[in-house]
C-alpha positions in Angstrom: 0.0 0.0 0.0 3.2 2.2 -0.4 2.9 2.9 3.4 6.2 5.1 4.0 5.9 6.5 7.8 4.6 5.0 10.9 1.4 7.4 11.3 0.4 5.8 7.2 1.3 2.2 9.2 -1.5 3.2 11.8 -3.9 4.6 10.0 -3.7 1.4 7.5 -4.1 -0.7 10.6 -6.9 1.2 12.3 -8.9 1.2 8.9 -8.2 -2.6 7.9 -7.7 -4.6 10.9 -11.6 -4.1 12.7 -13.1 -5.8 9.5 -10.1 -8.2 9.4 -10.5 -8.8 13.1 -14.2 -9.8 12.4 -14.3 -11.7 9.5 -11.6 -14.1 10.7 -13.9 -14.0 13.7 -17.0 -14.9 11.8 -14.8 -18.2 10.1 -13.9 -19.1 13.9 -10.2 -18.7 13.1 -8.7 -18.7 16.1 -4.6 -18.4 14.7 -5.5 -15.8 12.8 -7.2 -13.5 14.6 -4.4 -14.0 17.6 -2.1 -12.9 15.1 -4.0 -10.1 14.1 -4.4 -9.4 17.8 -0.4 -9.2 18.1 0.2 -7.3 15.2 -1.8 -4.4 17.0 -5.4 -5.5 16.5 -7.8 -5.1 19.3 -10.5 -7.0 20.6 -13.0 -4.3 21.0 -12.5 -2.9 17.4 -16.0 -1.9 15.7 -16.7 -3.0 12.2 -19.1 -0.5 10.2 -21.8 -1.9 12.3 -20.5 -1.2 15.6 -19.7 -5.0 16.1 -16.5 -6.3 17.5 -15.0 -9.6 17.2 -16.7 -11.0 20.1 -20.5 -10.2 18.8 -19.5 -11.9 16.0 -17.7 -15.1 17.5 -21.0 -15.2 19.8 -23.3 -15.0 17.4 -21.4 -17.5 15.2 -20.6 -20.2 18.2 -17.4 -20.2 18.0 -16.8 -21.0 22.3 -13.0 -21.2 21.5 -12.9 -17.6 20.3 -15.3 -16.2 22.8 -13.1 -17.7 25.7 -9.4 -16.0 24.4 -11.5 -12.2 23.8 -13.0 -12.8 27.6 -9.8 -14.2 29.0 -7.9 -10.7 27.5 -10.4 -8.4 28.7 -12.8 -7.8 25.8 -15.8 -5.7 27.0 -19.1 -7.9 27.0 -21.4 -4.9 27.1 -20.3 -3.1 24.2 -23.7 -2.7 22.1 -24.1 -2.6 18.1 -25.8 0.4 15.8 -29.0 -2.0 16.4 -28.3 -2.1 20.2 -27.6 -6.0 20.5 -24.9 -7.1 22.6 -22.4 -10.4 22.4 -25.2 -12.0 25.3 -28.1 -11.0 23.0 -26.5 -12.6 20.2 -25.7 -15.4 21.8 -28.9 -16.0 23.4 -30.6 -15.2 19.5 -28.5 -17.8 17.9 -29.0 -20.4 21.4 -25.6 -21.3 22.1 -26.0 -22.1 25.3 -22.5 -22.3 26.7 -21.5 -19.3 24.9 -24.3 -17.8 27.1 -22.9 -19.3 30.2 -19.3 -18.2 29.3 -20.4 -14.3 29.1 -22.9 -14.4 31.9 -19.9 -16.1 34.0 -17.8 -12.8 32.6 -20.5 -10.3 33.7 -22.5 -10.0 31.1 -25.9 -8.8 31.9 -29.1 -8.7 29.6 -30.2 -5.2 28.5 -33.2 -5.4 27.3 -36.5 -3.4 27.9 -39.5 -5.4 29.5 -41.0 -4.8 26.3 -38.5 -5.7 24.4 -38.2 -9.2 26.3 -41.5 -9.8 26.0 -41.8 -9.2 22.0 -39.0 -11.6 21.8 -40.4 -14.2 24.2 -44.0 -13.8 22.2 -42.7 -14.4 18.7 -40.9 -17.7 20.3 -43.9 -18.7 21.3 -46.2 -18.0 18.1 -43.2 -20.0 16.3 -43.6 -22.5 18.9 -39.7 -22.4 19.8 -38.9 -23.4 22.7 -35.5 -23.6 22.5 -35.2 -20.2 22.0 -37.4 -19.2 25.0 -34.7 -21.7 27.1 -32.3 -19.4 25.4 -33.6 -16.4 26.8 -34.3 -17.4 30.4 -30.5 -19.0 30.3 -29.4 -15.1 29.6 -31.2 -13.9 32.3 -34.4 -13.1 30.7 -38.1 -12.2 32.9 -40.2 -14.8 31.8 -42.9 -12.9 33.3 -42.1 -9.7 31.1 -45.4 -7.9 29.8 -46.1 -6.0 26.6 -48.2 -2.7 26.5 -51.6 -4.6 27.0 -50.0 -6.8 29.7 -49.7 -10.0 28.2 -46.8 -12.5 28.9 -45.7 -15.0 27.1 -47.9 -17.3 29.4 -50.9 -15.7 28.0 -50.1 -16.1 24.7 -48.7 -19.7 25.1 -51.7 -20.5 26.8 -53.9 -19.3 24.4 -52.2 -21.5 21.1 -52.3 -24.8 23.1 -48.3 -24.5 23.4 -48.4 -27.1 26.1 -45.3 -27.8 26.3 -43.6 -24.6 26.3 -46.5 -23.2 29.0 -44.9 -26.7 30.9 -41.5 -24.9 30.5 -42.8 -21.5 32.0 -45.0 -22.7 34.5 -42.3 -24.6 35.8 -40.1 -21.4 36.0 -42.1 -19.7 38.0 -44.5 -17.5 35.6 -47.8 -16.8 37.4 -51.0 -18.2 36.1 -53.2 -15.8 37.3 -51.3 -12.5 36.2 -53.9 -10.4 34.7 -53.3 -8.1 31.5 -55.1 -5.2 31.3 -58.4 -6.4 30.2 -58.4 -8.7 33.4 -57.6 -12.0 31.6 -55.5 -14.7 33.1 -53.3 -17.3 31.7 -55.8 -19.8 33.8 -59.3 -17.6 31.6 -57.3 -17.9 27.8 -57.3 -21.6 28.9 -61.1 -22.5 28.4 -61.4 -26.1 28.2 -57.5 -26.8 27.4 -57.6 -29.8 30.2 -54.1 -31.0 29.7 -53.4 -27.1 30.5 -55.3 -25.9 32.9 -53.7 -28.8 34.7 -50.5 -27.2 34.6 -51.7 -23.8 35.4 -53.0 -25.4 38.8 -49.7 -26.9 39.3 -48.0 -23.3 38.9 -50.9 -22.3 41.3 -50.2 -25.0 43.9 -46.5 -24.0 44.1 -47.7 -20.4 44.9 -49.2 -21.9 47.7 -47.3 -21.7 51.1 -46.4 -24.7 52.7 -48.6 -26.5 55.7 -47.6 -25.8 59.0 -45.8 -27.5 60.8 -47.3 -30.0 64.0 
């Protein structure tokens, strides 16, 4: 590139090496982006998109990758131009352990209630339960409402989605949270049996236990 001075060297480096940095990221290559890293790349470089390696290697899987950027010090709550984070990645593309790995590092889930909840009700019209595991494993409220105050509970409920109402009952979401037309996971349920049994087995663990003789 007919770089003659060390300030040309710099500026070649700071233009080139955040896409560099991230695509070798994207292919899960660890040698490379090491070297990279060596040759005066940094781990918290932003691509065009405001994404750095480790949004990339998170949202990718690659757990080898993810593990040398949080063992260096790479920031895990460095957010995108569309305001995701490496977590939110992660827990979008359900690698699990990656999740583990940056909730182990600090990471925290930065989402607004209504931004959960949009995310936990489109899992549960696509009947994805995997990805509502996803989100609970990155910290997610289950419980979270959207501007009506439905939960996914609601909405689970009211599509037969037994056995991801199963999943949520058994984490604690209440059955008789009311949105604001007064309906209750335990109302949407009309004559669901195989439901409503669950939603009186979420109510019975609300239940305090007997005293004592």
């Amino acid at each position: 590139m007919k770089a003659s001075t060390e300030a040309e060297i710099h500026l070649i480096k700071a233009s080139l090496f955040p896409c560099l940095m991230c695509s070798a990221a994207k292919e899960g290559n660890f040698q490379g982006i090491k070297k990279l890293k060596e040759d005066g790349g940094d781990y918290s470089m932003t691509d065009y998109d405001g994404r750095t390696p480790l949004h990339i290697a998170a949202a990718a899987g690659h757990e080898l990758l993810v593990e040398e950027m949080l063992l260096d010090g790479c920031p895990v709550h460095k957010k995108d131009h569309t305001g995701c984070t490496p977590l939110t990645e992660a827990i979008k593309n359900k690698h699990f352990q990656i999740i583990e790995m940056l909730r182990n590092a600090g990471a925290v889930l930065k989402c607004s209630q209504q931004q959960t909840c949009n995310e936990l009700m489109m899992n549960v019209v696509g009947n994805d339960l995997d990805a509502i595991t996803a989100w609970h494993a990155g910290g997610a409220d289950l419980d979270a409402s959207n501007y009506d105050g439905r939960t996914a509970l609601h909405i689970a409920v009211a599509r037969g989605a037994e056995d991801i109402v199963r999943f949520l009952i058994s984490q604690g979401c209440d059955p008789e949270r009311k949105d604001n037309f007064g309906r209750t996971p335990m109302s949407e349920a009309a004559e669901q049996e195989e439901i409503i049994e669950l939603l009186e087995w979420g109510l019975s663990m609300k239940d305090p236990p007997p005293n004592e003789t």
